[in-house]
C-alpha positions in Angstrom: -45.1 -249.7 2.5 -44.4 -250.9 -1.2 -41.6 -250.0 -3.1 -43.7 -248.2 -5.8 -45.2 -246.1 -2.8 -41.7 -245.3 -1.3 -40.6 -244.5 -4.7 -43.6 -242.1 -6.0 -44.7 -240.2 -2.8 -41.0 -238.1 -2.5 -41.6 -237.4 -6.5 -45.2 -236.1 -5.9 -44.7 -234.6 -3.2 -46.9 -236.7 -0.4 -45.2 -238.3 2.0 -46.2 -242.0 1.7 -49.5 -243.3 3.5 -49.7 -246.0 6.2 -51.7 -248.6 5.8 -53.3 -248.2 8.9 -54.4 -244.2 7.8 -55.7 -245.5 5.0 -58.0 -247.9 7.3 -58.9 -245.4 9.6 -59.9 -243.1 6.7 -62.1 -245.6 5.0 -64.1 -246.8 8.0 -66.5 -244.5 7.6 -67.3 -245.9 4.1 -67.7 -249.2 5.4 -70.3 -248.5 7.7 -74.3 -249.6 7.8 -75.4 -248.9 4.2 -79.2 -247.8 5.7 -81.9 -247.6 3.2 -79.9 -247.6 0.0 -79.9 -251.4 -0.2 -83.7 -251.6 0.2 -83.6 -248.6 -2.6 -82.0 -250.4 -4.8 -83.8 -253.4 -4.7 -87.2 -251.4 -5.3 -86.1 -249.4 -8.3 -84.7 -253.1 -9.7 -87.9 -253.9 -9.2 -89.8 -251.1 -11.0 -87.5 -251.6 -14.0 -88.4 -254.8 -14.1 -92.1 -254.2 -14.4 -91.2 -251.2 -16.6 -89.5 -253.1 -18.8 -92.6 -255.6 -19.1 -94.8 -253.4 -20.0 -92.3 -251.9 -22.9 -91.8 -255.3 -24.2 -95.3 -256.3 -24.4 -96.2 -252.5 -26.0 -92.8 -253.3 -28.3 -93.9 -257.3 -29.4 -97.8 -255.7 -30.0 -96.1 -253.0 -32.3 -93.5 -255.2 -34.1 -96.1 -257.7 -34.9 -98.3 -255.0 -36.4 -96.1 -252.8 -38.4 -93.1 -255.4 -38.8 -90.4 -252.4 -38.5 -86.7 -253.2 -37.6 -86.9 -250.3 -34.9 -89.7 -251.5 -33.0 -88.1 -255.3 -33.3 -84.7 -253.6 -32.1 -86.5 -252.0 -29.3 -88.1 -255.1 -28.2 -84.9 -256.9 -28.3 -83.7 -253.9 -25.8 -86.3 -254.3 -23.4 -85.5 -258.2 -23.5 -81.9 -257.9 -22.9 -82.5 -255.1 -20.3 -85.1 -257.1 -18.3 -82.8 -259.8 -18.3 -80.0 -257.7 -16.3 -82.8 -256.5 -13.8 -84.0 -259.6 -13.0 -80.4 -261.2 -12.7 -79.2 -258.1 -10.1 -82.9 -258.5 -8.4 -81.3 -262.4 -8.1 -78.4 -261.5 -6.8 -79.7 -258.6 -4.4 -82.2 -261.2 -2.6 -82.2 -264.8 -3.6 -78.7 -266.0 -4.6 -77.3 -267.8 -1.2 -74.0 -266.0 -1.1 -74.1 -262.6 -3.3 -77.6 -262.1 -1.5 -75.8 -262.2 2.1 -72.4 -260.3 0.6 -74.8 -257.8 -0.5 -76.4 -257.6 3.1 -73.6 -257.6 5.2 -70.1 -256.6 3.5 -70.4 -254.5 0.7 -70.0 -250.8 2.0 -72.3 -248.2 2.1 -70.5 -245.8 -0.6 -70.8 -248.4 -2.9 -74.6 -248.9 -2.1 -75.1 -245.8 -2.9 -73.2 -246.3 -6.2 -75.4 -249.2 -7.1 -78.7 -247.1 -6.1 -77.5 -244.6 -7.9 -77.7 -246.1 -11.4 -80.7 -248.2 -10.8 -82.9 -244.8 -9.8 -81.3 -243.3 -13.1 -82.1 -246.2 -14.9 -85.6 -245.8 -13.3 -85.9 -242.5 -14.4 -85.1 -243.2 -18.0 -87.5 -246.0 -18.5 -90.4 -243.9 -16.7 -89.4 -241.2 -19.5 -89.7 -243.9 -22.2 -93.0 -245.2 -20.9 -94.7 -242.0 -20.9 -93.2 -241.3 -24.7 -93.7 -244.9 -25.7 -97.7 -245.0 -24.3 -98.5 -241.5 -25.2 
């Protein structure tokens, strides 16, 4: 135990944690992550090929109309495909994030990571249907 720990549990009122409850306490969160990995990577994926499509709708309307919005929004999709394709990287082909990924990061944080990449799925569906319509 820390001196900060010693210090600040009797002030708040805890009594101070070992380190060994604290280890016990987070082993369930380091277990198998299950099917969020493979979740993740498929909704990367999709954005991806989301993203495509926006850019190539985006580039066609820029170099029609010329407008600073549809430039800006082509710029987006660019900068946004970029990130997809750099975590789809790292999720599968980089030789050590791609086996950190598989066999030590834990399953809460998985679910983290699947978590904004199905709500970044969601968003870009949304813009695809409003873009296309």
């Amino acid at each position: 135990m820390g001196p900060w720990t010693a210090a600040v549990a009797p002030i708040i009122g805890f009594p101070p944690l070992s380190l060994s409850l604290v280890a016990t306490a987070l082993a369930p969160l380091q277990a198998d992550p299950g099917i969020w990995p493979t979740v993740a990577r498929v909704s990367v994926t999709l954005n991806a090929l989301l993203l495509l499509a926006l850019g190539a709708l985006w580039a066609r309307n820029y170099w029609q109309f010329r407008s600073k919005h549809t430039l800006g929004l082509f710029v987006f999709s660019l900068l946004l495909l970029a990130e997809n394709v750099l975590a789809l990287y790292y999720y599968m082909a980089d030789p050590t994030l791609a086996t950190w990924f598989a066999t030590a990061v834990p399953a809460i944080a998985w679910r983290a990571m699947m978590l904004l990449h199905v709500l970044e799925t969601v968003a870009l569906v949304f813009l695809t249907w409003v873009s296309w319509d």
